[in-house]
N, C-alpha and C positions, 0 to 999 in steps of 0.2 A: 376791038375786044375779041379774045379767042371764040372759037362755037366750041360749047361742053355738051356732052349728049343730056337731054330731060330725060328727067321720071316717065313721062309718054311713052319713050322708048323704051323702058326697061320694062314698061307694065304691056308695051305688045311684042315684047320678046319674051317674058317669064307668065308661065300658066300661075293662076292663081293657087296660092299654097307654097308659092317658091320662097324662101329666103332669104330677105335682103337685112343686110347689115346698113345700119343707120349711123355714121361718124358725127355725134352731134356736139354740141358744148353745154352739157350739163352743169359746169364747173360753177356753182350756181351759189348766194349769201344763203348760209341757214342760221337759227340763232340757236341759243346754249339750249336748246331745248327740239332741236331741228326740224324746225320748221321753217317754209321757205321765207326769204323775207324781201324777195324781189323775183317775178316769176319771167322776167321779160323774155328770157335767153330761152324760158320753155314753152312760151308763148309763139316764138318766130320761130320755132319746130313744128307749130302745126300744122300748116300748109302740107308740108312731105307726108306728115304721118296720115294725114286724113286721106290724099291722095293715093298712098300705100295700101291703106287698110282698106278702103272702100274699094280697091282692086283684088282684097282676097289675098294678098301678102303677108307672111309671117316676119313681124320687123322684130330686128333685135337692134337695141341701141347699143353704141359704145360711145364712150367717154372717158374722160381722164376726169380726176378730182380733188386738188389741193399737188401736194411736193409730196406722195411718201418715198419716193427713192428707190423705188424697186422691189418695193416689198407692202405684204399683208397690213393694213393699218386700218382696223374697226373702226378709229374715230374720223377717215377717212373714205367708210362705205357709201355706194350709191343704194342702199337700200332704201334713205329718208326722202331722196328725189326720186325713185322713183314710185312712191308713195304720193309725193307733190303732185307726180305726172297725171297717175289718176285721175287724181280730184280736179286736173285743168282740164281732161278729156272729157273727162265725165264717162272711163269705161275701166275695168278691170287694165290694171298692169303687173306681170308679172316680172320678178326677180332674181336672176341665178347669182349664183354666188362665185362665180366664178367667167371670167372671158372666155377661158380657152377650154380644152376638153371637154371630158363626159357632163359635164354639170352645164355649160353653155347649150353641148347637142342637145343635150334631153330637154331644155327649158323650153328651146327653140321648137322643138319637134312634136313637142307637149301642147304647143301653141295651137289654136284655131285658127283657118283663113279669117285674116283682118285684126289677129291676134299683136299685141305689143310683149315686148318683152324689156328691161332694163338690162344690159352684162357688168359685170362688176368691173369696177373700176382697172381701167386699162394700165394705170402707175404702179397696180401691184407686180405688175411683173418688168425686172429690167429692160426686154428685150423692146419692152415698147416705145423709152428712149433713145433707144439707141438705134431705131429704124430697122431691129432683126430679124430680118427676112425667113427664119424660121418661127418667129413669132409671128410676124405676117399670115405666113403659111396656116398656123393656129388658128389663128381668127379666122380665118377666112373656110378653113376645113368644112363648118357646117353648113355655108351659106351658096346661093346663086345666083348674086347679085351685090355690089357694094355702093352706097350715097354718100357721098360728102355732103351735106349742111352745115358745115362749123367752117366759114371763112374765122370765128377768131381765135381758131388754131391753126390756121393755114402758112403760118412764116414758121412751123415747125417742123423739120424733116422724122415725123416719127411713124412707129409701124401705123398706126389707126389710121393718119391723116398722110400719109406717102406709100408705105408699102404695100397697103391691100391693094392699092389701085395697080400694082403689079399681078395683083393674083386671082383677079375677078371682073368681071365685067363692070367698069366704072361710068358712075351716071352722077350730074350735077345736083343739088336739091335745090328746093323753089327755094328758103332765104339766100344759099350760098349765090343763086342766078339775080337776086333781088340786089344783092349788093357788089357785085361784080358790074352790072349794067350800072349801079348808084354813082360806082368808084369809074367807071372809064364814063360817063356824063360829067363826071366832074376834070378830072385829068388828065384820058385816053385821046378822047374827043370833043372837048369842051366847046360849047357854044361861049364865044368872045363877045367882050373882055370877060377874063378872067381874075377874081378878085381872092386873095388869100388871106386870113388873119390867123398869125399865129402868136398864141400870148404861153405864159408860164414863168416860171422863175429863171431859169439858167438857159444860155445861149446854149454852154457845155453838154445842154442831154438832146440838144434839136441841130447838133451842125448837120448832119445828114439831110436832115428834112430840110431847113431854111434854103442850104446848097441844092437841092431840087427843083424846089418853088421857084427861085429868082429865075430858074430854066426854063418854068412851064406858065411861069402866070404873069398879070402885064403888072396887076398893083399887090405888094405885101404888106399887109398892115401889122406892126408888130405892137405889142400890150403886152400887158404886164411887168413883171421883172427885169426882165429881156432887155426889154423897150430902154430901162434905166442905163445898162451898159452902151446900147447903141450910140446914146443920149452925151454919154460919156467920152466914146469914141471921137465925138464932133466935137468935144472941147466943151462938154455943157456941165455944170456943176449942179448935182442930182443929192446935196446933203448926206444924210445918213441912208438913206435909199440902199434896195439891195442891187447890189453893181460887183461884178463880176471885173474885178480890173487887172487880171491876168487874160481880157479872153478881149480886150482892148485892137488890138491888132486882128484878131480873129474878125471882129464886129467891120472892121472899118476894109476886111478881103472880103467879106458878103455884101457889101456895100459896093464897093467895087463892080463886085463879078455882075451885081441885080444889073449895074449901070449899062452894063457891055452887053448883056442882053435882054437892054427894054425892060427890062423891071421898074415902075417904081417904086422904092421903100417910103411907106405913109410911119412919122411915128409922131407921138404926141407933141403937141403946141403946146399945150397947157394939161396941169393937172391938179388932182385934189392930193394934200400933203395934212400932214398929224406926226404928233410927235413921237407914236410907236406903234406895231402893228395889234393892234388890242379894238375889241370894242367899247363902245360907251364915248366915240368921239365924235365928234359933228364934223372935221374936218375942212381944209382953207382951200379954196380955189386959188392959184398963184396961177403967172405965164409958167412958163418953163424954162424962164432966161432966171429967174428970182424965184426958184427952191432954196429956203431956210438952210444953213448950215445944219442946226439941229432936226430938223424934219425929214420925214421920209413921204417920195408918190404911193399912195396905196389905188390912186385910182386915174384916170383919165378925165382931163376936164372936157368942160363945154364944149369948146372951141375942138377939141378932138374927134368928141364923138359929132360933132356938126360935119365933119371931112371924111368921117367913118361913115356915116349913114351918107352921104354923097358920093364916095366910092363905090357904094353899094347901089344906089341909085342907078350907076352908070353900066352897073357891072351886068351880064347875064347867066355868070356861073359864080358860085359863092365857096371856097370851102375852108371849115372855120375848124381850128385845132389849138384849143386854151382861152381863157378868159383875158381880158382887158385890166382886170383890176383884182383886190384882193373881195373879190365879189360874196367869199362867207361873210364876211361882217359889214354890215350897215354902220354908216351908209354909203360904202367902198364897194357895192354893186353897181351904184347907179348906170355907169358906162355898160357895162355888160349886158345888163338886162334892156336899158335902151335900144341898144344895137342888136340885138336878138331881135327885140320885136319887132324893130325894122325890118330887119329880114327877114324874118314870118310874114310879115305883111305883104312885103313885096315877091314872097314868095305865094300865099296867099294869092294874090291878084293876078298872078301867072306871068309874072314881067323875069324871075329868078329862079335858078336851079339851086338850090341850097344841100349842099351834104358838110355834115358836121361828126368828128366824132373824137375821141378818147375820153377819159373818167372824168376830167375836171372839166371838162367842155359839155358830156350829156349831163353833171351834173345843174353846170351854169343852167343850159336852156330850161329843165326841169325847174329850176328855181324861178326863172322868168315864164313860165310854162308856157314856152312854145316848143318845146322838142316834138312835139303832134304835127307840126304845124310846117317843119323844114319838110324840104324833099326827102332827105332820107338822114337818120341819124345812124349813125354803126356805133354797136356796142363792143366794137371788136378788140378796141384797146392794144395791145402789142401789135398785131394785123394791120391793123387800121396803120396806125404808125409805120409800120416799113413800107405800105404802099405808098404814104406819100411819100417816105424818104427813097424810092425806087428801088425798091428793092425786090429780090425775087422769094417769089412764097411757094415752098415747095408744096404746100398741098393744093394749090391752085395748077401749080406745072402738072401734078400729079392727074389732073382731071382730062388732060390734053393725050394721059399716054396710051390708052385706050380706046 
């Protein structure tokens, strides 16, 4: 893992009252009425902010907020989060109406030692897309300092989360260093074996990521949809099942590749089938040799999750991206939430390092409600994703260049 400089450092090199810009992910659910309706993302900003403000730091946040394209869009303002912010502080936050210019300095400047501040949304201006170093320049004009906190913006080369850190003294924040240390325990440096699930619908949106894994981890457990193509690949007859039989060949070179370097691919022995993807069905335990013509796998049988929770058994690093089954309708969670808890427990008991993350996976655990319970969950979503597909995240390179 890289060393990124801490907040320590920038709070014993800046007198209190200096200026730090805060690059956070406020990108946050509000409802028609805007109010928060999941605070999580502002919640793992508190660390930095408390740390900031209790050193006499004037924080200004920047964020980006929805698609508007480069331009002004009210229905699009941080004005309602940072209202949210408040109420999660429990202290006055103010909000300029503007990122760059006179309206940013004055808010900033207006501030109190330990003051907070919200900047308006970073999307209304093009240049923040497009990583433009004289919008950089902009942002950065009032401030004495710059934090990254938003790793799940970090696979985006833009001015907030790439180019300040050209134009200002750049320093890590405590969730970006929380999950940066999450993600190299899990794949930098892992304590072996290493054990991989990845579930979802389509091989076609995870080649990146699967071609990684079979590189870095010793067992891959594949679930869900996926699983059905693989299944297919090997000559197995998966009925009306969603199967992907253009991506046939695709299934049977990652199979391959896993082979040649130690991989093994774990996919299901048996499962639970029904006649179409709906609720209100109790659904049939079959092997896997004698899936129904007319039926489709919505879930992982017995026999699966009995080799899933035994993989894990053996495993000392765990990282989980997608569900096992079609885990919203009952009762085609079963496998899902089983093996979750497995791994809560066994992570629980300190036997496993468990990092899990993108939307249908923090929502799986949430439903089995062990997401408290993993070593670390990332909300990071896109992020999260190209790190395991290996890829390079410019706002993490960003943190190294300073």
């Amino acid at each position: 893992m890289q060393d990124f400089r801490p907040i320590d450092l920038l709070i014993s090199a800046h007198a209190p009252g200096s200026v730090v810009l805060v690059r956070a992910d406020l990108n946050v659910p509000l409802d028609a009425a805007g109010k928060l309706r999941d605070a999580t993302r502002l919640e793992r900003l508190l660390p930095t902010l408390e740390k900031l403000t209790s050193a006499g730091m004037r924080v200004g946040i920047l964020s980006h907020f929805g698609r508007p394209k480069g331009a002004a869009d009210q229905a699009l303002s941080l004005a309602p989060v940072a209202t949210a912010l408040a109420q999660i502080i429990g202290k006055p936050v103010a909000f300029a109406p503007d990122c760059i210019g006179a309206p940013a300095a004055d808010a900033l400047s207006d501030l109190p030692e330990g003051g907070v501040c919200v900047l308006e949304n970073t999307r209304f201006h093009a240049g923040e897309e497009n990583d433009d170093a004289a919008f950089a320049a902009a942002l950065a004009a009032p401030a004495h300092a710059y934090v990254n906190d938003a790793f799940s913006a970090a696979h985006r080369a833009h001015a907030s989360t790439h180019g300040l850190a050209k134009q200002l003294p750049t320093y890590c924040g405590i969730a970006m260093q929380a999950e940066l240390a999450a993600l190299d325990s899990a794949l930098g440096s892992p304590n072996r074996p290493v054990v991989a699930v990845v579930g979802g619908a389509k091989i076609s949106t995870k080649l990146d990521l699967l071609g990684n894994l079979t590189a870095k981890v010793d067992t891959l457990i594949i679930g869900g949809g996926m699983a059905n193509t693989f299944l297919a690949a090997q000559g197995v007859r998966v009925g009306t099942s969603l199967c992907e039989t253009a991506m046939l060949d695709t299934a049977r070179a990652i199979s391959n590749g896993a082979q040649g370097n130690n991989c093994k691919i774990l996919l299901p022995r048996d499962g639970v089938v029904a006649p179409a993807f709906a609720g209100g069905q109790t659904g049939t335990h079959v092997d896997i040799q004698n899936v129904p013509d007319d039926q489709m796998i919505l879930d992982a049988g017995t026999g699966a999750l009995s080799d899933i929770c035994a993989a894990f058994d053996s495993a000392s690093t765990l990282i989980w991206n997608g569900p096992l089954g079609a885990f919203e309708i009952e009762p085609f969670d079963a496998a899902t939430t089983a093996a979750a808890r497995h791994a809560a427990a066994l992570t629980q008991a300190g036997g496993l390092v468990s990092v899990a993350g993108g939307g249908d996976t923090v929502a799986a655990l949430n439903h089995a409600g062990v997401a408290e319970t993993f070593s670390y969950v990332s909300t990071a979503g896109g992020a999260f994703l190209e790190w395991l597909e290996g890829k390079r995240l410019p706002g993490v390179e960003a943190l190294a260049l300073t």
